[in-house]
VMD Tcl script that draws the C-alpha trace (Angstrom):
set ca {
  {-171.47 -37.91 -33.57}
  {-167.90 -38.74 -32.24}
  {-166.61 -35.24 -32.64}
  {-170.10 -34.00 -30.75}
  {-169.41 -36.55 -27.94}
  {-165.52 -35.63 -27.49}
  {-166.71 -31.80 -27.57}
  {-168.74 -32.24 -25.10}
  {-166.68 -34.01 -23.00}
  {-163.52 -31.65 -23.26}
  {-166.52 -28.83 -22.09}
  {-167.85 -30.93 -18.72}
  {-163.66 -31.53 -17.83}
  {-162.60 -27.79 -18.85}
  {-165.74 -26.56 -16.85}
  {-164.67 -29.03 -13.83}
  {-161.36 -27.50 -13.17}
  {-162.07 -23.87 -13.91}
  {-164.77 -24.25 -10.82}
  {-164.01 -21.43 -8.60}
  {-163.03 -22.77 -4.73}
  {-161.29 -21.17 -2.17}
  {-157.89 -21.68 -2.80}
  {-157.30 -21.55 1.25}
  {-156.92 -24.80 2.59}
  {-159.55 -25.75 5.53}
  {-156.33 -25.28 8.12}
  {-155.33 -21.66 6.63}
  {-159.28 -20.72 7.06}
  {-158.96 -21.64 10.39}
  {-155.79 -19.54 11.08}
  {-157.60 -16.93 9.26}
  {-160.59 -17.06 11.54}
  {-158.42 -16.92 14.55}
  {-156.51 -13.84 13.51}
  {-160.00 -12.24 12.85}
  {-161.05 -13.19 16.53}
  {-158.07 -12.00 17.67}
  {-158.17 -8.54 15.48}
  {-161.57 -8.71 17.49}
  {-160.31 -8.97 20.91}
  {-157.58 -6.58 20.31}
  {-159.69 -3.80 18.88}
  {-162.25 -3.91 21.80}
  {-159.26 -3.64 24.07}
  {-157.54 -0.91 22.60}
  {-161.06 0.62 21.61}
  {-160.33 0.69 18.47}
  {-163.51 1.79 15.94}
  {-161.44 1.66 12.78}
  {-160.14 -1.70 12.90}
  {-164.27 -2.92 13.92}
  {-164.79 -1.22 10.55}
  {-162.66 -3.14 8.75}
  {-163.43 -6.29 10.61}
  {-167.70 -6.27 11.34}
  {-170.36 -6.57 8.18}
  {-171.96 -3.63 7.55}
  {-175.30 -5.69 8.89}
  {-173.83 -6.77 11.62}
  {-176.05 -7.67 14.45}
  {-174.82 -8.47 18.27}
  {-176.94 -9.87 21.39}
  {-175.15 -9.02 24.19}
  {-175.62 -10.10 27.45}
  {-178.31 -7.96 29.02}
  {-180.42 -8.82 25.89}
  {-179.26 -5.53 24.01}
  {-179.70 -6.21 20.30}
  {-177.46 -4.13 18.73}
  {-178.05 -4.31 14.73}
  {-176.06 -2.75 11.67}
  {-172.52 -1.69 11.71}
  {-173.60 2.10 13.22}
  {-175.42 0.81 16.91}
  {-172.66 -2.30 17.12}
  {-169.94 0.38 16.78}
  {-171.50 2.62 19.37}
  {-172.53 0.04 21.76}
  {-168.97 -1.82 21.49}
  {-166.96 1.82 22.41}
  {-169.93 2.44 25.25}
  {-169.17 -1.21 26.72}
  {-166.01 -1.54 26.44}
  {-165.46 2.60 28.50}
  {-168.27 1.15 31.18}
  {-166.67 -2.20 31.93}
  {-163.28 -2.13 31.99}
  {-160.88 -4.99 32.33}
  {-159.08 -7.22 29.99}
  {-161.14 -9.58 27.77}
  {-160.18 -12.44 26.71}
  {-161.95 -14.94 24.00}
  {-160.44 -18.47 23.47}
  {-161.93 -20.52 20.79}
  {-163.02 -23.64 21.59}
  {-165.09 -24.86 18.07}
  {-165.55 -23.31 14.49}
  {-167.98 -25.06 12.80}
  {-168.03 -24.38 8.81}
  {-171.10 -24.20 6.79}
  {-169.36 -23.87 3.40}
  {-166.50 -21.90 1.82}
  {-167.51 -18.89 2.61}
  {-169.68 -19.00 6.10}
  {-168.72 -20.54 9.73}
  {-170.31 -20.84 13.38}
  {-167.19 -20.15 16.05}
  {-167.56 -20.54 19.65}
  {-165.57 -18.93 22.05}
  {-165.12 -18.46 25.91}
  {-164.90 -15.10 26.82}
  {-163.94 -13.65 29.95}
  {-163.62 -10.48 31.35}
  {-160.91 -9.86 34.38}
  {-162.39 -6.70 36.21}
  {-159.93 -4.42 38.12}
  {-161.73 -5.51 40.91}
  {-160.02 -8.99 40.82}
  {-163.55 -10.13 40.08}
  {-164.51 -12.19 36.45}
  {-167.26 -12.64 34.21}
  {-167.09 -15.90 32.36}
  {-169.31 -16.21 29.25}
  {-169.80 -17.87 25.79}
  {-169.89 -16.03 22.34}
  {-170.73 -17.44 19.70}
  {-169.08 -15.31 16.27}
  {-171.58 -16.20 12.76}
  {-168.23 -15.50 10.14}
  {-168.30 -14.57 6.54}
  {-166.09 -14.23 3.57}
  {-166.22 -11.06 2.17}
  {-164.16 -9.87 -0.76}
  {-161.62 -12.96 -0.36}
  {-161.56 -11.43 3.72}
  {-163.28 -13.01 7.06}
  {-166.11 -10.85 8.40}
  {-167.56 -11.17 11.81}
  {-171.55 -10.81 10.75}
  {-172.73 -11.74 14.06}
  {-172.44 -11.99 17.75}
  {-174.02 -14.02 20.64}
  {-172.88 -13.06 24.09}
  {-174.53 -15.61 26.63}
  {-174.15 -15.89 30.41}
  {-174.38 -18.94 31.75}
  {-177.85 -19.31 33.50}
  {-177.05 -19.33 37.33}
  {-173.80 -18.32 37.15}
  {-173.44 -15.05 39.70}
  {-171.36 -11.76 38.77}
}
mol new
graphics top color blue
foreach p $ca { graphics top sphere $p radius 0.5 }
foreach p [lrange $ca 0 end-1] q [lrange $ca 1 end] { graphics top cylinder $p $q radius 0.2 }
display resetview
């Protein structure tokens, strides 16, 4: 019975430290969401379609402003390159909050602005839902909000 009780034992510690976390610590995550949010920004600016590839869920789904849903990795991709040609002007997203869920999921809010050539700015929210995909962060979601009462 002692030999049962030490087996057993040895099993619950071995199977205690072979538990799979993410070996990122909570402040490399967030540097790690960041640099995806920027990767973000910069491939919108640059209209980049490959590097939205590499950095949107294939299920992807994005409110933007007007209402537009935009769902799957196809209609984003379109709708992103069609946006970004008919509004020009540089965007800019600072983050003010990321919120984790768990390991592998988090909520990140963001100002976003966009400086048209005409001297004149939007100023909105988005809100990024953020996933961990094959050890990488995935943007699996957007929310583009305008503040209500706030004029163009």
């Amino acid at each position: 019975m002692k030999s049962l009780l030490i087996c057993l034992g040895l099993q619950i510690c071995l199977a205690a430290s072979t538990y799979g976390q993410d070996p990122a610590s909570p402040r490399e995550q967030i540097q790690q969401i960041h640099s995806l949010i920027d990767s973000y920004s910069q491939a919108r600016a640059a209209r980049d379609s490959a590097l939205l590839g590499k950095i949107l869920t294939d299920d992807i789904d994005q409110l933007v402003s007007t209402g537009k849903w935009r769902k799957g990795i196809a209609e984003a991709l379109h709708g992103m390159m069609q946006s970004s040609e008919a509004n020009p002007g540089s965007r800019t997203l600072t983050i003010e909050n990321i919120r984790f869920i768990d390991t592998g999921s988090a909520i990140v809010d963001a100002r976003y602005e966009i400086q048209n050539s005409d001297n004149t700015s939007r100023k909105m929210w988005s809100t990024f839902v953020v996933i961990r995909d094959k050890g990488l962060w995935k943007i699996s979601a957007i929310r583009n909000m305008l503040p209500a009462g706030y004029n163009n």
